[in-house]
C-alpha positions as CSV (number, residue, x, y, z in Angstrom):
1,X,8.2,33.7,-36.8
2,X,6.3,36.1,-34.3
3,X,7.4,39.0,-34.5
4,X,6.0,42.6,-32.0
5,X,5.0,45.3,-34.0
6,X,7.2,48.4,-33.9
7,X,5.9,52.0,-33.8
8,X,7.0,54.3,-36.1
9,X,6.2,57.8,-37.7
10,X,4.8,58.7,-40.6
11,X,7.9,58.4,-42.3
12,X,8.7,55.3,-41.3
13,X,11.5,56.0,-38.5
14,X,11.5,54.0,-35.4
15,X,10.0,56.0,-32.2
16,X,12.2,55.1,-29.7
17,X,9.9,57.1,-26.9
18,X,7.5,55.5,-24.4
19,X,3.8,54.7,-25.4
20,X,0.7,56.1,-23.1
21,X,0.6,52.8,-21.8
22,X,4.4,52.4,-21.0
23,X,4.3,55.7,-19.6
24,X,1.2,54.4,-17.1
25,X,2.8,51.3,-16.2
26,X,6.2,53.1,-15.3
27,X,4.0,55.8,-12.7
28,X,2.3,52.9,-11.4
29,X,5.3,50.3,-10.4
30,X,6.6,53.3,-8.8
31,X,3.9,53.6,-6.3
32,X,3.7,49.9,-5.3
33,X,5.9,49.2,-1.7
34,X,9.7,47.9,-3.1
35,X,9.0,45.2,0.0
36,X,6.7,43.1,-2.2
37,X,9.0,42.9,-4.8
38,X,10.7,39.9,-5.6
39,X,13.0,38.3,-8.6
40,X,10.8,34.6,-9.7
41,X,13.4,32.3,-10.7
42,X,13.9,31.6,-13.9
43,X,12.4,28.0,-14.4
44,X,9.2,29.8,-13.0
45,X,9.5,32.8,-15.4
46,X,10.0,30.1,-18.1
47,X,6.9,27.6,-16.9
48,X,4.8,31.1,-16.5
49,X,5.8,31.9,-20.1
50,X,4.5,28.4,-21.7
51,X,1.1,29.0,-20.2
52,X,0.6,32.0,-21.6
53,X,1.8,30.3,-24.7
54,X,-0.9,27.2,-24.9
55,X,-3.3,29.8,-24.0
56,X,-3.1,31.8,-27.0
57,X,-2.7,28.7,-29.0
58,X,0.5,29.5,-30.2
59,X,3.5,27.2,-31.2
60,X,5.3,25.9,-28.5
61,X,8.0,24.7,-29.9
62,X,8.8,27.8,-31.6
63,X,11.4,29.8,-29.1
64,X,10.9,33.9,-29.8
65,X,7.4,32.8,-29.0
66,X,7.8,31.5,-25.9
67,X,10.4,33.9,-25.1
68,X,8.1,36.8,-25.9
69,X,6.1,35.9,-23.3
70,X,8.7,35.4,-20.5
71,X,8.2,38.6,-17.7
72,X,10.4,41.4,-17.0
73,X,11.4,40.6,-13.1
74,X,13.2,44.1,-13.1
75,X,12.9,47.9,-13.7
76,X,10.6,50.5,-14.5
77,X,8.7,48.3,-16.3
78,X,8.5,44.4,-14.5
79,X,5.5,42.6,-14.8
80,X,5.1,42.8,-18.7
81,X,6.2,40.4,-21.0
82,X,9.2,40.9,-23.5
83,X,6.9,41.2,-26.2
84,X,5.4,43.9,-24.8
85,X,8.2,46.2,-24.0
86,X,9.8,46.3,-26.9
87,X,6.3,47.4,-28.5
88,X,6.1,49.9,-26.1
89,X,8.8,51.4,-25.2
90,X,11.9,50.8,-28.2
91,X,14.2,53.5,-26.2
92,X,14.3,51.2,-22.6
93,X,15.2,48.4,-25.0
94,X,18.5,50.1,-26.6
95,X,18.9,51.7,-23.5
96,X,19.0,48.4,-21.7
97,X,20.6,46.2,-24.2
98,X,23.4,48.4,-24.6
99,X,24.1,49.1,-20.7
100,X,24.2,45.2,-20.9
101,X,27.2,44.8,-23.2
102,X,29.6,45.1,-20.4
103,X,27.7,43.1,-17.7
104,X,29.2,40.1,-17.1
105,X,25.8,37.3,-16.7
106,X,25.5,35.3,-13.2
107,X,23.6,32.5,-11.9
108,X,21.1,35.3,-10.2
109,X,17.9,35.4,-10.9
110,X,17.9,39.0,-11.9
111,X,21.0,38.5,-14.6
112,X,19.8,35.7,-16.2
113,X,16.2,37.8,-16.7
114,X,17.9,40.4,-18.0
115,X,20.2,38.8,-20.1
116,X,17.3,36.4,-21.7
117,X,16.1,39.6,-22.6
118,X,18.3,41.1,-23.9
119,X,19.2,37.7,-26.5
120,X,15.0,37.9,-26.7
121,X,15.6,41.7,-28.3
122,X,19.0,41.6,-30.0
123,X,17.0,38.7,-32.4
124,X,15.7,41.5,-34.1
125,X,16.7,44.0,-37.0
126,X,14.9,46.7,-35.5
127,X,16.9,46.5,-31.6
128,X,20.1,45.6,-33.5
129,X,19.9,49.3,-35.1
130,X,19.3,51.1,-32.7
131,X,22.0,50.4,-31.0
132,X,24.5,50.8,-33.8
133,X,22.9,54.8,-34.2
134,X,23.5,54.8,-30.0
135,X,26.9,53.4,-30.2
136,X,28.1,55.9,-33.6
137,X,25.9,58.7,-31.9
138,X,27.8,58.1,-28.1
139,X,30.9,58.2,-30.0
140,X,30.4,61.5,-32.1
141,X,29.4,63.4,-28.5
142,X,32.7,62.0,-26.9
143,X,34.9,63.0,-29.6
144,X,32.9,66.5,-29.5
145,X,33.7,66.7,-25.9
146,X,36.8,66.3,-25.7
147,X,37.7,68.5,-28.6
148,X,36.0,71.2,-26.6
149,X,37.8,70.4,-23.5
150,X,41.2,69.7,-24.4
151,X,41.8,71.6,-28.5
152,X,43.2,70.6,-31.2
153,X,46.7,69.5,-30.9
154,X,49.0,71.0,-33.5
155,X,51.4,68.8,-33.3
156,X,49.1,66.5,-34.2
157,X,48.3,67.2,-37.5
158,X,52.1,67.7,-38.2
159,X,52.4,63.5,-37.7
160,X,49.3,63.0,-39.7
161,X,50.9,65.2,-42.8
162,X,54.2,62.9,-42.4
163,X,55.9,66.3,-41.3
164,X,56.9,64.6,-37.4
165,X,57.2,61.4,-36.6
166,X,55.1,59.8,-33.7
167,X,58.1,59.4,-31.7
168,X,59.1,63.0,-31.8
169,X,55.5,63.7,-31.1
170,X,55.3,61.6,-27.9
171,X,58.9,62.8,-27.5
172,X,57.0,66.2,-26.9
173,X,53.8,65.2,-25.5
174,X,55.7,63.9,-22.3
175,X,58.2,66.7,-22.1
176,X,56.5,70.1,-22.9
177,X,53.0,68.9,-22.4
178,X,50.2,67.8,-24.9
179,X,49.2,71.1,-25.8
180,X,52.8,73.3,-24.7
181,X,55.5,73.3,-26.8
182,X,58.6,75.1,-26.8
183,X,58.8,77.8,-29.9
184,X,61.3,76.8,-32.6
185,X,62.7,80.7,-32.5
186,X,65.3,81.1,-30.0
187,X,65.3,84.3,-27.0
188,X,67.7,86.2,-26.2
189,X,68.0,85.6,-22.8
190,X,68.5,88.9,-20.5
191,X,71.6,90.2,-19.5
192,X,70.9,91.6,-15.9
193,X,69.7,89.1,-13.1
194,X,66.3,89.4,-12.6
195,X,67.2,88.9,-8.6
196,X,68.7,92.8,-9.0
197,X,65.4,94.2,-8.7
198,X,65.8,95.6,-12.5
199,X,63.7,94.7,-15.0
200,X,65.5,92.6,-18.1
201,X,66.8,94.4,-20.8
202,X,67.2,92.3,-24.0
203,X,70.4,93.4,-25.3
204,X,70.8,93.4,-28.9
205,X,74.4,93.0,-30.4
206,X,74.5,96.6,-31.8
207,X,73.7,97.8,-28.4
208,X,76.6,95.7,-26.8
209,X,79.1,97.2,-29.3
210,X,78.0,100.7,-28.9
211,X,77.8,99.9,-24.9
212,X,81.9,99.4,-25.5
213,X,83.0,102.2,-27.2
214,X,81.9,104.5,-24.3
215,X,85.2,106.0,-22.6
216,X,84.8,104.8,-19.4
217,X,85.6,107.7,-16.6
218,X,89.3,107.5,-15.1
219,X,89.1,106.2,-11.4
220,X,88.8,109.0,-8.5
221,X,92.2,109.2,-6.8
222,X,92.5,111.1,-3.8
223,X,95.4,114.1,-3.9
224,X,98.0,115.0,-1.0
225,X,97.0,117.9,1.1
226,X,99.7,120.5,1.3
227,X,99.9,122.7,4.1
228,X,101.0,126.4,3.9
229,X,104.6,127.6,3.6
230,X,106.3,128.8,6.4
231,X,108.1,131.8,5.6
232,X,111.6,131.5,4.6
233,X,114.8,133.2,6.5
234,X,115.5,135.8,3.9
235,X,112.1,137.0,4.0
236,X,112.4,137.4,7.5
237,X,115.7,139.7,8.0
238,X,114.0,142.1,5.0
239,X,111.2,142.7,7.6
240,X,113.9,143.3,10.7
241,X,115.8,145.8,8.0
242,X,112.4,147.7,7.3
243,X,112.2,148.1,10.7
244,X,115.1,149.4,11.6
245,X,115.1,151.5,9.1
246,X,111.3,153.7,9.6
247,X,113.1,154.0,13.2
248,X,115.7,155.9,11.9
249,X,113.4,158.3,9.9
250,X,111.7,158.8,13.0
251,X,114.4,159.7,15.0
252,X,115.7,161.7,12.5
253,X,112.2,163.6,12.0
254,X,112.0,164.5,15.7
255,X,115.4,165.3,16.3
256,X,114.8,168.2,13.7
């Protein structure tokens, strides 16, 4: 079975970057005019492919081969055969074959190219694991992110020890929020309105008692006004007697 030769390093790991050539190729389909450009069908791409076939002398009847040969209608890319790219250019291929998983095929011209290359590429050991090392690494930077966006939750790890159910946890999640709970130690809530303009005083209970045994003042009454006393009778014939009496000592003085 054909089969394209893969470049490696030293050590034997896959290079999944683009060769000299790849890179040429990519620069150069980006300065032709996009109106030129055109999808062949794919019973052309396939009758284009078999001629390439009988003129190596190749097999035929043996499908990779012919497939190999079939030309990439799309991309950075187009005009080389399948063989080619994924000699050239391993990275495109995972890239492409993976962006692919979730693309439902059509009757287009463009789908079915791309999807006969991607069955063309996923024949292969080599394609097949690269993308499981893109799918595990895709998943390790998600689950990175979105520990460093959202935190570890708690609560969470309460369920997985078997201390909280996952109802209770859910229970929570959609009450308090995922990351909010309300604390298991109860406040004293403050005595004084907060609309008085005062700020809250937590009371404690030894407070409250010793706020009670405070004598309280006795309420202000307001007291009578009492006018002065008019002077009685008695007091008054004393002073006519007093009288009447220094008139006699002065008679009597100047009569003498």
């Amino acid at each position: 079975m054909p089969r394209p030769v893969f470049r490696s390093f030293s050590n034997g790991t896959l290079r999944l970057d683009s060769s000299e050539s790849a890179t040429k190729i990519k620069e150069d389909n980006k300065q032709k005019p996009t109106q030129i450009l055109h999808c062949l069908p794919p019973d052309q791409v396939k009758k284009n492919a078999i001629v390439a076939v009988k003129a190596k002398g190749a097999d035929l009847t043996n499908e990779l081969e012919v497939l190999g040969e079939h030309i990439v209608q799309f991309g950075a890319y187009r005009g080389q055969s399948f063989l080619w790219l994924l000699e050239n250019c391993l990275g495109y291929v995972t890239w492409l074959c993976h962006s692919l998983q979730n693309d439902a095929p059509s009757n287009a011209p463009i789908s079915v190219n791309k999807h006969t290359f991607k069955k063309y590429a996923e024949t292969f050991v080599e394609v097949k694991g690269s993308l499981a090392r893109k799918k595990q690494k895709d998943q390790e930077t998600a689950a990175a992110q979105a520990t460093h966006t959202t935190g570890p939750t708690p609560a969470l790890g309460f369920v997985v020890s078997g201390r909280m159910t996952a109802e209770k946890f859910l229970s929570k999640a959609a009450k308090d929020g995922q990351r909010k709970f309300q604390p298991s130690i109860p406040i004293r809530q403050p005595k004084m309105p907060l609309s008085s303009g005062v700020p809250p005083v937590f009371w404690t209970e030894e407070k409250t008692k010793t706020q009670d045994q405070k004598k309280t003042k006795p309420p202000f009454t307001k007291t009578k006004s009492t006018s002065p006393k008019e002077p009685s009778l008695s007091s008054s014939l004393d002073d006519d007697v007093l009288c009447k009496v220094a008139e006699q000592v002065e008679k009597d003085i100047l009569g003498k």
